[in-house]
Backbone as numpy.savetxt, mean C-alpha at the origin, in Angstrom:
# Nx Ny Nz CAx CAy CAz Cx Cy Cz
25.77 8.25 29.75 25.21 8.73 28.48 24.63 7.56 27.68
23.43 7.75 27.29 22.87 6.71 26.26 22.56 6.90 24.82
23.91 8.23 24.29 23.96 8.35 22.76 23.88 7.36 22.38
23.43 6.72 21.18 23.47 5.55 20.44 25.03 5.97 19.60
25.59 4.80 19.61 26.98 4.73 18.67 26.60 4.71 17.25
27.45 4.81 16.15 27.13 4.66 14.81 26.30 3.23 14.68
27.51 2.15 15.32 26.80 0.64 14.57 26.01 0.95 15.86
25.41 1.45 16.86 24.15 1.11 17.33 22.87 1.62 16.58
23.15 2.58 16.02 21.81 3.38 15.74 22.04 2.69 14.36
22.84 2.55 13.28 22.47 1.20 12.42 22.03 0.32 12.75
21.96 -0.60 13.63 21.59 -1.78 14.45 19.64 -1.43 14.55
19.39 -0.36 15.14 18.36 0.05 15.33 17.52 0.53 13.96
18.36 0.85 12.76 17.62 1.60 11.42 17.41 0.39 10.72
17.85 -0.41 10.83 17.41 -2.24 10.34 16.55 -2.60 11.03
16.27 -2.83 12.24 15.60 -3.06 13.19 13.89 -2.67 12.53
13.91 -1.62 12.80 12.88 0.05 11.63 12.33 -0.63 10.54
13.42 -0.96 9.93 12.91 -0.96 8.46 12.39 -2.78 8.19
12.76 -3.45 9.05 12.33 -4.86 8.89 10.69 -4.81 8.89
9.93 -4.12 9.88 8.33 -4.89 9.82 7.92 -4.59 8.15
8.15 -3.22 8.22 7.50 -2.41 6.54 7.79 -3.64 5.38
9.05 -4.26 5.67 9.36 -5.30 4.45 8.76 -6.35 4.08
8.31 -6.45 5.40 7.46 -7.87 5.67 5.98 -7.58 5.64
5.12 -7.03 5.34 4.04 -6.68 5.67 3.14 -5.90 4.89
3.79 -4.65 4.44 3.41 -3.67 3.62 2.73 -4.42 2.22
1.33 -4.50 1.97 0.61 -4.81 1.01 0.70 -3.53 -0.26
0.83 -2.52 0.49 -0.06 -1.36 -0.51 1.49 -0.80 -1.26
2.48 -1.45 -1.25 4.07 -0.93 -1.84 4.20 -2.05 -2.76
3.66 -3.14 -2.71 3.32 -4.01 -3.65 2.44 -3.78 -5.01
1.26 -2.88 -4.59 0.96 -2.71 -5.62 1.06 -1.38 -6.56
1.11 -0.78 -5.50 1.34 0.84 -5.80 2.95 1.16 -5.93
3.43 1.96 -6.42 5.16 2.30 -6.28 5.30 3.75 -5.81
6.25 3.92 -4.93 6.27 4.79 -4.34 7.13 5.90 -5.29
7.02 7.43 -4.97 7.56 8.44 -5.75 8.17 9.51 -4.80
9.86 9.14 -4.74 10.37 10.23 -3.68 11.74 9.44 -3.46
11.87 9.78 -2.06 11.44 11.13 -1.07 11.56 12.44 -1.56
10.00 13.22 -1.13 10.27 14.54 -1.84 10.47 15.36 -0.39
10.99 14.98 0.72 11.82 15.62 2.18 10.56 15.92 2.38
10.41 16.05 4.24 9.88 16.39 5.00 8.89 17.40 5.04
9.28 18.53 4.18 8.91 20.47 4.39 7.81 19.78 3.54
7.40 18.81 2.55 6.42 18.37 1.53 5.55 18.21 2.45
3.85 18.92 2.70 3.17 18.99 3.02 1.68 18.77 2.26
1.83 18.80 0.92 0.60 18.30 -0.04 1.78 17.86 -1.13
0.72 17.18 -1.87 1.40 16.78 -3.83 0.60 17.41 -4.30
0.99 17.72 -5.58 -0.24 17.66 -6.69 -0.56 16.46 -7.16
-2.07 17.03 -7.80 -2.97 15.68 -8.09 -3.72 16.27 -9.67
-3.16 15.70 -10.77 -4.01 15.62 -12.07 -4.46 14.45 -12.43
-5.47 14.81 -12.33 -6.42 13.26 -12.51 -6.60 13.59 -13.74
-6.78 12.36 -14.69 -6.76 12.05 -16.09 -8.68 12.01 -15.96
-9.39 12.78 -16.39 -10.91 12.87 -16.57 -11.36 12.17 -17.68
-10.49 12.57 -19.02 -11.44 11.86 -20.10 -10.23 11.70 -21.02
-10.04 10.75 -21.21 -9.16 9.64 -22.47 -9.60 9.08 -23.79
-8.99 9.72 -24.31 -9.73 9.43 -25.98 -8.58 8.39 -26.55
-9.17 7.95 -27.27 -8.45 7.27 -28.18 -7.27 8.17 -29.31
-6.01 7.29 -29.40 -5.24 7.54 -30.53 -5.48 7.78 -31.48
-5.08 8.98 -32.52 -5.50 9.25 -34.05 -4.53 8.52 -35.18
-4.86 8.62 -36.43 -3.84 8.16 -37.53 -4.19 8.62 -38.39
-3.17 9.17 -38.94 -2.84 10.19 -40.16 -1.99 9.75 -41.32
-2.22 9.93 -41.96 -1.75 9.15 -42.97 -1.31 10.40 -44.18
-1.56 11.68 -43.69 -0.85 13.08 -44.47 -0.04 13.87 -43.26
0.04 14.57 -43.88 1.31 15.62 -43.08 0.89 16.39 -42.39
-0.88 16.82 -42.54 -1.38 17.72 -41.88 -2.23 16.76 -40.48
-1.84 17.13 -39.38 -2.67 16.56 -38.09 -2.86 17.32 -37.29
-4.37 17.21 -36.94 -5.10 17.99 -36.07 -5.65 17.10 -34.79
-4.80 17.49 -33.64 -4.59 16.26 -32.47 -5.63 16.69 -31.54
-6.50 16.39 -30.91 -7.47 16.00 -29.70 -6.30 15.02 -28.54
-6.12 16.23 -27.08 -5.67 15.86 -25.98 -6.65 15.28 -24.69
-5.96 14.77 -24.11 -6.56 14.21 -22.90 -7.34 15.32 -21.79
-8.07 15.16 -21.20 -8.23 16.31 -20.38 -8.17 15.86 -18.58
-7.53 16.98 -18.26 -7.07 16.75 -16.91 -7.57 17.38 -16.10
-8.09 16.88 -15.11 -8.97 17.27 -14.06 -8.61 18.07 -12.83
-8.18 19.25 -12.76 -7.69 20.16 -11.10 -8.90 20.88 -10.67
-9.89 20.30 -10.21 -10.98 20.32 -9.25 -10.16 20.13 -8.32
-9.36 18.99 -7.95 -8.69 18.36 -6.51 -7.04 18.88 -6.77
-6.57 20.34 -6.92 -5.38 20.27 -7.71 -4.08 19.71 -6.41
-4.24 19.65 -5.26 -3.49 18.94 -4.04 -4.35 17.94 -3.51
-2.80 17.03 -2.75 -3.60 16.08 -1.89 -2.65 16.22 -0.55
-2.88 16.21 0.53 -2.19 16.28 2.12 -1.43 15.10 2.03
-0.41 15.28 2.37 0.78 14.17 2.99 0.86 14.48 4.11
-0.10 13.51 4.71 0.19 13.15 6.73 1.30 12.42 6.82
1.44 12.76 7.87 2.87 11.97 8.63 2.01 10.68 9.58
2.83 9.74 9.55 2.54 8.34 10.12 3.06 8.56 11.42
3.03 8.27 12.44 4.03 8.52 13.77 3.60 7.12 14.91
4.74 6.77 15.24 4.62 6.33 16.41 5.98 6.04 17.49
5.32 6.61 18.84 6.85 6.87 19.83 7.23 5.34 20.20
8.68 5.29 20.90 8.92 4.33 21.81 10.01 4.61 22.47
10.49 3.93 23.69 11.27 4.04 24.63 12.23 2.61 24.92
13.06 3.35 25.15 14.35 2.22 25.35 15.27 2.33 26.54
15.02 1.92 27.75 15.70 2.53 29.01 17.06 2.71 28.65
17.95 3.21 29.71 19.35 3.43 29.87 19.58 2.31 30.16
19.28 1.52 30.96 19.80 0.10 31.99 19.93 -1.03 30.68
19.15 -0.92 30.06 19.18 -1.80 29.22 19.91 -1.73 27.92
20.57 -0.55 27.83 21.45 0.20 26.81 22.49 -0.40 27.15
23.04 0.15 28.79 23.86 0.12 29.66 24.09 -1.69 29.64
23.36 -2.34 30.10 23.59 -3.83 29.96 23.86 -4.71 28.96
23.68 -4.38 27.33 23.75 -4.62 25.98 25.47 -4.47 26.10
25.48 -2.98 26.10 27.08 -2.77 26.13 28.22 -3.29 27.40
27.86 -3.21 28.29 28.80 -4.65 29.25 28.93 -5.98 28.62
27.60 -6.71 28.41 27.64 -8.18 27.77 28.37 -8.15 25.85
28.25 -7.10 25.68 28.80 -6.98 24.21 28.17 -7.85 23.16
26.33 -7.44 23.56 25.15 -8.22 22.64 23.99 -6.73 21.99
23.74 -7.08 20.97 22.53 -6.08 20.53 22.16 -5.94 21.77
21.73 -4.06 20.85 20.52 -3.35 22.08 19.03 -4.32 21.71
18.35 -4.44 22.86 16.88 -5.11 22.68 16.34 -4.07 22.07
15.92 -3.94 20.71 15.20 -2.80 20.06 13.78 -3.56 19.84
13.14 -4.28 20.79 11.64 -4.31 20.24 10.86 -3.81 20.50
11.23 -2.36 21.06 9.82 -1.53 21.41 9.99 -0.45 20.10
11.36 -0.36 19.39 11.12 0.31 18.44 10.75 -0.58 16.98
11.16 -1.63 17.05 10.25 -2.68 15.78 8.66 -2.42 16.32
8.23 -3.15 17.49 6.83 -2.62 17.21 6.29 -1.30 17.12
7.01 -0.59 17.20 6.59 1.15 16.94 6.39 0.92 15.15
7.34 0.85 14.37 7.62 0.33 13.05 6.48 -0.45 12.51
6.23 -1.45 13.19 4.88 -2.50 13.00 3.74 -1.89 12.70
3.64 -0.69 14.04 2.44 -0.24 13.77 2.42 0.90 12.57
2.96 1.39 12.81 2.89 2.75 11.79 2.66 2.13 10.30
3.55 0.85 9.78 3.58 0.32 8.58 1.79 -0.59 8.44
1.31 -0.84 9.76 0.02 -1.03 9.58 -0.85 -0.10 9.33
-1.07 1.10 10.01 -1.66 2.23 9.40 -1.41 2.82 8.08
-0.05 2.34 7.71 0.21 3.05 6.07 -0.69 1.79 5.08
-0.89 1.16 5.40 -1.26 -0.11 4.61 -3.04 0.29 4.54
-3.37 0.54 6.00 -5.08 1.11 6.11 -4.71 2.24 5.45
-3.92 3.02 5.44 -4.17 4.21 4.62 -4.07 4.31 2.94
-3.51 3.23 2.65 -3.23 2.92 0.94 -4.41 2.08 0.48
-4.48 1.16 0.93 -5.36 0.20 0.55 -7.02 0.89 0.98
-7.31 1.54 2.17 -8.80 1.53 2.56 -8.70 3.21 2.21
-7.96 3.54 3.05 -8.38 5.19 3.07 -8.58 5.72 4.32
-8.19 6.99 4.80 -8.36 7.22 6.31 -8.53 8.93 6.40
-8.95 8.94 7.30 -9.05 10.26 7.90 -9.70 11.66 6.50
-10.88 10.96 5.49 -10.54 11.84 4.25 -9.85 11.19 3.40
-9.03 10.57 3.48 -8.28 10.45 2.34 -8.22 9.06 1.54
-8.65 9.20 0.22 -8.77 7.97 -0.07 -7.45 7.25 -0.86
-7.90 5.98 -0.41 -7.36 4.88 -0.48 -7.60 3.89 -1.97
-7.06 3.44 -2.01 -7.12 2.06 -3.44 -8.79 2.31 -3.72
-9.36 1.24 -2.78 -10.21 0.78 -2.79 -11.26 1.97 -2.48
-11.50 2.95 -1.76 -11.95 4.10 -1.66 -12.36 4.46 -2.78
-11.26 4.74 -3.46 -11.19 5.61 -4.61 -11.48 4.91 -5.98
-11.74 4.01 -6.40 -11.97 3.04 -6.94 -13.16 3.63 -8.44
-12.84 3.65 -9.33 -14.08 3.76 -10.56 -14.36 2.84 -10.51
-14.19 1.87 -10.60 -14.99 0.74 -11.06 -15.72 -0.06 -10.15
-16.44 -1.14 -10.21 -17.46 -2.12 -8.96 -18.29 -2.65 -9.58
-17.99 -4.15 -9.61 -19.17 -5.22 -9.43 -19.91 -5.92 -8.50
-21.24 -7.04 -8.39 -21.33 -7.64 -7.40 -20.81 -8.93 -8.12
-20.74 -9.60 -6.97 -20.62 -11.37 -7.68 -21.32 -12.14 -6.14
-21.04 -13.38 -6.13 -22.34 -14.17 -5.46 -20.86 -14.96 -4.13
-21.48 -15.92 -3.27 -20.91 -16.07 -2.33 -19.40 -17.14 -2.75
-18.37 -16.45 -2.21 -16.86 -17.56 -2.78 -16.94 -18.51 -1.71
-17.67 -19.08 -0.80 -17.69 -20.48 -0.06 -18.41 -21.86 -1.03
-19.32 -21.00 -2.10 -19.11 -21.86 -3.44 -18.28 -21.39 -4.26
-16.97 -22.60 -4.31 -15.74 -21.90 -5.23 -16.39 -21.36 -6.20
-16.83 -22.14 -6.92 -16.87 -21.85 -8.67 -17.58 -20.42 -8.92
-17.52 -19.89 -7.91 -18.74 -18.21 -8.01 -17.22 -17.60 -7.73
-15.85 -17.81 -7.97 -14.54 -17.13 -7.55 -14.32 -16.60 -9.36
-14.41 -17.83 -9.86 -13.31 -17.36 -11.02 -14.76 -16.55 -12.08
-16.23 -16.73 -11.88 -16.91 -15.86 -12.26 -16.80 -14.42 -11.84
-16.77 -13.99 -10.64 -16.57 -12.82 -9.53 -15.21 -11.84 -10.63
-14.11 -12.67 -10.84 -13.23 -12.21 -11.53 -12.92 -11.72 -12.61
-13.79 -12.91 -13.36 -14.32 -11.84 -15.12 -14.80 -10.70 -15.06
-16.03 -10.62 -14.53 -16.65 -9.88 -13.86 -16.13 -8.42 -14.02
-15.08 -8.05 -12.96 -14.12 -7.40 -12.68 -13.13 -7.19 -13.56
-12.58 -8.02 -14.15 -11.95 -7.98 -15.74 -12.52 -7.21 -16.69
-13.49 -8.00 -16.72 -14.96 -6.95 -18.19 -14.70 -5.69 -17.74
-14.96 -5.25 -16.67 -15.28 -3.54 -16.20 -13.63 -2.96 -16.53
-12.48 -3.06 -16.15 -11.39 -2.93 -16.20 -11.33 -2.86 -18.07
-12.00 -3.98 -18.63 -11.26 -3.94 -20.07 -12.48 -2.82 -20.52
-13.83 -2.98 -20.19 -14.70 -1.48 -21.17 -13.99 -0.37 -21.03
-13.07 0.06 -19.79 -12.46 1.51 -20.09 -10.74 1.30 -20.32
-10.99 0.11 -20.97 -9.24 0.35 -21.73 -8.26 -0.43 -20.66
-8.21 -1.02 -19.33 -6.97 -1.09 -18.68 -7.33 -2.01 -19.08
-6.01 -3.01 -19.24 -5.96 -4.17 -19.84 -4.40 -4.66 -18.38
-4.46 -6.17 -18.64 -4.03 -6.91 -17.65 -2.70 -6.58 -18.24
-1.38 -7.55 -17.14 -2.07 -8.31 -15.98 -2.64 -7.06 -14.68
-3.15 -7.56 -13.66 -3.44 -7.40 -13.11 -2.89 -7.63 -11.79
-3.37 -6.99 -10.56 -2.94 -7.73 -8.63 -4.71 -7.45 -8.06
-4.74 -8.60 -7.38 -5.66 -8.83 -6.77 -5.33 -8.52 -5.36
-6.20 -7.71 -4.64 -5.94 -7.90 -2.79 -7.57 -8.28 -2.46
-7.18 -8.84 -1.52 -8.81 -9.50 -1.04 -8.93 -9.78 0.45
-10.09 -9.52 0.78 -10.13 -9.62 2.71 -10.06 -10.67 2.74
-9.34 -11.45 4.01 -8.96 -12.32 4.68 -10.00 -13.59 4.49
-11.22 -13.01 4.29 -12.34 -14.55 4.42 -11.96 -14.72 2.90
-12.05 -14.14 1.87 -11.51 -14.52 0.44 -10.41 -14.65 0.73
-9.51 -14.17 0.67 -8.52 -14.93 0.33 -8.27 -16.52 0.98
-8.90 -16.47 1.98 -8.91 -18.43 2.75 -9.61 -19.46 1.77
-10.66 -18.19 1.17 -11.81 -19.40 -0.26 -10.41 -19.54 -1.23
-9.64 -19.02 -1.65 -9.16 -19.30 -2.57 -8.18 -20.98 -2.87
-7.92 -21.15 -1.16 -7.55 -22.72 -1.30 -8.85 -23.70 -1.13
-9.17 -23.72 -2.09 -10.06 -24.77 -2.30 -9.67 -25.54 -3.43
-10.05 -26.28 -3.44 -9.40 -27.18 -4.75 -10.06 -27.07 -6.17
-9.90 -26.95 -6.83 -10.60 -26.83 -8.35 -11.12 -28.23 -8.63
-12.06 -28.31 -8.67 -12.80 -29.72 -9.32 -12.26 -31.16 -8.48
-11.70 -32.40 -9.33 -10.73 -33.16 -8.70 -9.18 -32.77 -8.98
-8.88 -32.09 -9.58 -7.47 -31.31 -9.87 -6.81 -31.37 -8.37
-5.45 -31.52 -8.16 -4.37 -30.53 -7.64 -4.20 -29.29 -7.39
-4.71 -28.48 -8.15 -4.82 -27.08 -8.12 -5.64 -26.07 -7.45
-5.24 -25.36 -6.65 -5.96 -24.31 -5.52 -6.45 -23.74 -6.81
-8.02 -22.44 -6.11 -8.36 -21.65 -6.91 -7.43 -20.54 -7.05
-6.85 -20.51 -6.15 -5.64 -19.42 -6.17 -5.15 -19.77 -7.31
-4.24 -20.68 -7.70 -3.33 -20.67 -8.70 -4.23 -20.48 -10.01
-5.35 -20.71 -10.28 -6.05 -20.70 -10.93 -6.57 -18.99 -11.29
-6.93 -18.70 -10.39 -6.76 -17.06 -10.39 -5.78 -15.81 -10.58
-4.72 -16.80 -10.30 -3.11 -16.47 -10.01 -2.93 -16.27 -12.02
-3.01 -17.78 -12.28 -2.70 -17.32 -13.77 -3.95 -16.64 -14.86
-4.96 -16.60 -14.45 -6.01 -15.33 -15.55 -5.32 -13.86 -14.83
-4.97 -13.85 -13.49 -5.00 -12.19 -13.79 -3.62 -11.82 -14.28
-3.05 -12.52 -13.92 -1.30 -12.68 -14.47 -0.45 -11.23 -13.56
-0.83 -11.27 -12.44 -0.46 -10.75 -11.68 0.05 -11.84 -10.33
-0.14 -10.61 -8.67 -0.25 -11.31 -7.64 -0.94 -11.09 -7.08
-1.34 -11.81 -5.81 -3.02 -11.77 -4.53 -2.30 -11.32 -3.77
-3.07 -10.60 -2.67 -2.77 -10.43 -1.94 -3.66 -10.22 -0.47
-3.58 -10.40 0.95 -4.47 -10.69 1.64 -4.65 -9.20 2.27
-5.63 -8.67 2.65 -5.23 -7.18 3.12 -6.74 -7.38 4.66
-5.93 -7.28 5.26 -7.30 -6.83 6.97 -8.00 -6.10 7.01
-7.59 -4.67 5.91 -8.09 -3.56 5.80 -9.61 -3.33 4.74
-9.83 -4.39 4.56 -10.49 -4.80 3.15 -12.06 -5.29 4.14
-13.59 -4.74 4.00 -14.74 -5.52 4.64 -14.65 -7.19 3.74
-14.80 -7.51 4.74 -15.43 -9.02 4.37 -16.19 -9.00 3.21
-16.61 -9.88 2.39 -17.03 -10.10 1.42 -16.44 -9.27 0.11
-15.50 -8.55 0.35 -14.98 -7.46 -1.27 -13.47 -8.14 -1.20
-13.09 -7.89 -2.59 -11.65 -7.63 -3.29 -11.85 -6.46 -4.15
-10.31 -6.49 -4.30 -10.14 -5.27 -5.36 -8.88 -5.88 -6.65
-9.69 -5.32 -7.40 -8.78 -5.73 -8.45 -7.87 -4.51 -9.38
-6.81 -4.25 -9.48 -6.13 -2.88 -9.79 -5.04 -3.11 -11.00
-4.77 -2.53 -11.77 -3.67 -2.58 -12.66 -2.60 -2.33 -12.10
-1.38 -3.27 -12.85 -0.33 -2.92 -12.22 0.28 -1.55 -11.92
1.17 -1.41 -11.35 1.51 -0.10 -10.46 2.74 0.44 -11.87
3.37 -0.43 -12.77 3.73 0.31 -13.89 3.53 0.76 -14.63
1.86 0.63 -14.96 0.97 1.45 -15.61 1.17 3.17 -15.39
0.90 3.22 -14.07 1.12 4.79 -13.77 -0.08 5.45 -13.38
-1.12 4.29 -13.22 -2.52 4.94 -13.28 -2.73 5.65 -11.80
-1.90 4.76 -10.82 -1.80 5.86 -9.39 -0.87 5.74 -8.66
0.01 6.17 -7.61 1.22 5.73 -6.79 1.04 6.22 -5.26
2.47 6.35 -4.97 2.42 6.67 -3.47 3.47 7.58 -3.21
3.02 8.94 -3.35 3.94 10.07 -3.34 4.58 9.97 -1.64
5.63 9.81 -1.61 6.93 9.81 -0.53 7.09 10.72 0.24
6.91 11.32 1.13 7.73 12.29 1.78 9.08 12.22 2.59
8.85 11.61 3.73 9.83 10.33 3.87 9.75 9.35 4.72
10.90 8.66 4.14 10.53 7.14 4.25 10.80 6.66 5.41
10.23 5.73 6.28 10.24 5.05 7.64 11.29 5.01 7.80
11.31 5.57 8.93 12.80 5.73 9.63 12.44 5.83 11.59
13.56 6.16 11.94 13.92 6.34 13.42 14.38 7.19 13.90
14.01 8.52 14.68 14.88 9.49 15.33 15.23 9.30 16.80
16.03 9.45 17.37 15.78 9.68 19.07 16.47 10.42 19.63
16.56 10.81 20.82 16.92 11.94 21.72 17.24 11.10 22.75
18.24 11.72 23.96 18.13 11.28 25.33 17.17 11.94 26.18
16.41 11.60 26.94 15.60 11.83 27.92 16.23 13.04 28.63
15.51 14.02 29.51 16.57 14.46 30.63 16.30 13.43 32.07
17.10 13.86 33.21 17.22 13.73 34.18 15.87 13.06 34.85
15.18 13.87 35.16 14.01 13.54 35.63 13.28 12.03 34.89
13.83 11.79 33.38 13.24 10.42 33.08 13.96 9.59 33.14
15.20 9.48 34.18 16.10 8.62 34.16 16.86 8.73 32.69
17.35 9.91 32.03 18.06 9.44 30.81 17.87 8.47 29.86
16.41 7.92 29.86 16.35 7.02 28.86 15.87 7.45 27.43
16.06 6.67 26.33 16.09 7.23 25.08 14.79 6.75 24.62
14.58 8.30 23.83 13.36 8.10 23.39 13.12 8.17 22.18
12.38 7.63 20.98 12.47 7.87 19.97 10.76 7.89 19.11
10.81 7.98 17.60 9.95 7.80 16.97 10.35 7.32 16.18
9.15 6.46 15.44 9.52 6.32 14.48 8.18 7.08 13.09
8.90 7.34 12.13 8.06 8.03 11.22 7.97 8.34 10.06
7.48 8.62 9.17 7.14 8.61 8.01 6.23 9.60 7.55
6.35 10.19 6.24 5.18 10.79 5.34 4.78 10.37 3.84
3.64 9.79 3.46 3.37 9.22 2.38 1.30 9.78 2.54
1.49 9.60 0.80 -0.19 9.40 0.63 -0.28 8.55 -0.93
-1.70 8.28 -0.56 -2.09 7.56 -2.31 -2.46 8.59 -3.19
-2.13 8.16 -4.52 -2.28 9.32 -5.49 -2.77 8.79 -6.55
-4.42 8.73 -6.71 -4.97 7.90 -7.92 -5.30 9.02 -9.51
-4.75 8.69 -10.29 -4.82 9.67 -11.83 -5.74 9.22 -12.07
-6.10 7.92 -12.40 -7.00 6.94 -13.04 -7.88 6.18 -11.99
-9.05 6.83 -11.30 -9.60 5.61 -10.97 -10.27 4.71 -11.60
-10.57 4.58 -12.73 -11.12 3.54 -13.42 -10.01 2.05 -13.49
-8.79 2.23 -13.35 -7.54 1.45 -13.26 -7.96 0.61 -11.61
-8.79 0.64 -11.41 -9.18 -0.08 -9.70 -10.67 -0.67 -9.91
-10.70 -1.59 -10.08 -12.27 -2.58 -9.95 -12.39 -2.98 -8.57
-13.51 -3.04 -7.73 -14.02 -3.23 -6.21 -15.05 -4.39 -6.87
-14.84 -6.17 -6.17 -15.77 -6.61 -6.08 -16.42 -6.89 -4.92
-18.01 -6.67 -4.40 -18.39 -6.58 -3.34 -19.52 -8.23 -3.30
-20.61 -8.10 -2.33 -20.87 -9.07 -1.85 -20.56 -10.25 -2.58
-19.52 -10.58 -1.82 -19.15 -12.16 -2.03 -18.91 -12.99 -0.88
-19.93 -12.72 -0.01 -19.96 -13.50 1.28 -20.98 -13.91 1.59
């Protein structure tokens, strides 16, 4: 028999949950909302359309003007993330003789991947469904970051648009891989990367994302704002079964998840593009 024991299948739910910790860009900026269990098949979605300003009254009588909320889109689909893996018997079987961990790295990279697709799915957008940057109100251009000093312009930039409709800092930056490499450059004769330099105007954090075309960042309000999140269904985990007979009894599992992005506010997301 290749039931997993209690401390094995703990052994294995750590195992699971390590790549997502390490990796996951889009839980950084976004905060997740849940688990609302499995049977959750859409969220609702009220998007904030038009935001007025605060009144002041200064008598007893007030006549209030509300926000208006947008259910054109009144759901959004929560896909499930999935990916299988396999773990022979022999090697179950040989863990427990030597009295060493099961080798669980076919279910970490199962984990790996799935937490990479949740990351393309938060940050870019997939299948329909948008993402950070997808979904984005806002967008500037700015000019090429292999001349630094076109970095911390690129950024105002993106600031200005963010402050005309009210979000105000700090801020998190994610940026494709060729930006984020411009950002160690040195500032003038200073010590100081442009990173750190960027690091303290947005008064947030950077972050590097694969999922991002070359030449763009995105610039987003923080995730305590509330302006969008990441409705939960549930959270990365591990199931498995024993095989029958015919597959040699070896154990098989998934690993899986349900989540989507949920933007109220896209104006709370600035996209800067050619900067390459």
């Amino acid at each position: 028999m290749v039931t997993l024991t209690e401390q094995e299948y703990k052994y294995l739910d750590e195992a699971v949950k390590d790549p997502p910790r390490q990796i996951l860009v889009g839980r950084r900026i976004a905060t997740t909302t849940g688990p609302l269990g499995e049977g959750v098949l859409t969220v609702q979605w009220n998007k904030i359309s038009e935001v007025g300003a605060a009144e002041l009254f200064l008598g007893q009588k007030m006549t209030l003007s509300e926000d208006v909320i947008d259910r054109t889109s009144p759901s959004l689909d929560m896909p499930a993330l999935a990916r299988g893996f396999r773990i022979p018997r022999r090697t179950i079987e040989a863990a427990r003789r030597m009295g060493t961990p099961i080798d669980v790295i076919t279910a970490r990279s199962a984990s790996y991947r799935v937490s990479l697709l949740e990351d393309e799915l938060v940050i870019k957008g997939k299948e329909g469904i948008n993402g950070l940057y997808d979904g984005a109100g806002n967008t500037d251009t700015g000019a090429d970051w292999a001349t630094p000093t076109n970095i911390p312009l690129a950024i105002e930039k993106g600031i200005a648009k963010l402050r005309e409709d009210n979000i105000y800092g700090p801020y998190n930056l994610v940026c494709a891989e060729e930006q984020w490499g411009y950002l160690y450059a040195l500032v003038g004769n200073t010590a100081d990367y442009y990173y750190d330099l960027i690091k303290r105007r947005i008064g947030g954090d950077i972050y590097p994302s694969g999922f991002l075309t070359t030449g763009t960042v995105m610039l987003t309000a923080m995730p305590s704002a509330g302006f969008f999140d990441l409705p939960l269904g549930v959270e990365i985990h591990a199931e498995v079964e024993e095989l029958p007979l015919n597959e040699f009894k070896d154990l098989y599992g998934v690993v899986w998840e349900a989540i989507t992005p949920r933007i109220r506010e896209s104006n709370a997301i600035c996209t800067l593009t050619s900067l390459t």
